[in-house]
C-alpha positions in Angstrom: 47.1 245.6 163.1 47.0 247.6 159.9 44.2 248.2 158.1 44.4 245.3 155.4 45.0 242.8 158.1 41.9 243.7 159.8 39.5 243.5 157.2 41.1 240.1 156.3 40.1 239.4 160.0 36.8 240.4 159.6 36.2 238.4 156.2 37.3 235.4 157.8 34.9 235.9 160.9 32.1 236.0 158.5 30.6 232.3 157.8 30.2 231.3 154.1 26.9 230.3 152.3 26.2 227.1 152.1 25.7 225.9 148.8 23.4 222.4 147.7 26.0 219.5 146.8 24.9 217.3 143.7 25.2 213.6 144.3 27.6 212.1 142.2 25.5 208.7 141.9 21.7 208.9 141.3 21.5 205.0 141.4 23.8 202.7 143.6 24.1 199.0 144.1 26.1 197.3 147.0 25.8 193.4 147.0 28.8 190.9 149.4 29.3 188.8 152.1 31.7 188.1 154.5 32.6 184.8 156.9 32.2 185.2 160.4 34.2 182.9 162.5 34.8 183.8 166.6 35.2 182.0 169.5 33.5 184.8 172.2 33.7 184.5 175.9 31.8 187.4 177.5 31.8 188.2 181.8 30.3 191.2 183.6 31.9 191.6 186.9 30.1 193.4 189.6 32.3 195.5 192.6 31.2 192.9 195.2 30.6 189.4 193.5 31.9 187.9 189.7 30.0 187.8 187.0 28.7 184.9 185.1 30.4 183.6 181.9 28.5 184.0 178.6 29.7 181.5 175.6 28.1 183.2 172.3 27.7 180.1 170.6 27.1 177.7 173.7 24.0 180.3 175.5 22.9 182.0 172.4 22.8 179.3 169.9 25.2 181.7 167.6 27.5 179.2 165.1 31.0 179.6 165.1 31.3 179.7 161.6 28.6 181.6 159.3 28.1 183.4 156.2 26.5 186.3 156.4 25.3 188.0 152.6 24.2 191.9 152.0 22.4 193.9 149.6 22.0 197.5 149.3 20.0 199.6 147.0 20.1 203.2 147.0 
């Protein structure tokens, strides 16, 4: 290894500062929605015995169809 090559080694070994990143956005605003629509049939089998089914909607009172709205502020 010459002599350049090695200090390039050692310059790359050596971790750089860390510097503070501005934010780009001081203010941000996130409003939507999206449909949900699923038909969801869950089962845990054990090594020994089967499971028990699990309807989402059916056990869990979950709807089939729903909107679901979001808002973020930041």
């Amino acid at each position: 290894m010459t002599g350049l090559s090695a200090v390039a080694a050692v310059l790359a070994a050596i971790p750089a500062a860390a510097a503070a990143v501005e934010p780009l956005d001081t203010f941000s605003v996130s409003i939507g929605g999206y449909v949900t629509r699923f038909d969801t049939r869950v089962r845990a089998d054990g090594e020994l015995f089967g499971g028990t089914t699990i309807d989402l909607s059916r056990d869990l009172g979950l709807d089939k169809d729903d909107m679901i709205g979001f808002l973020g502020v930041s």
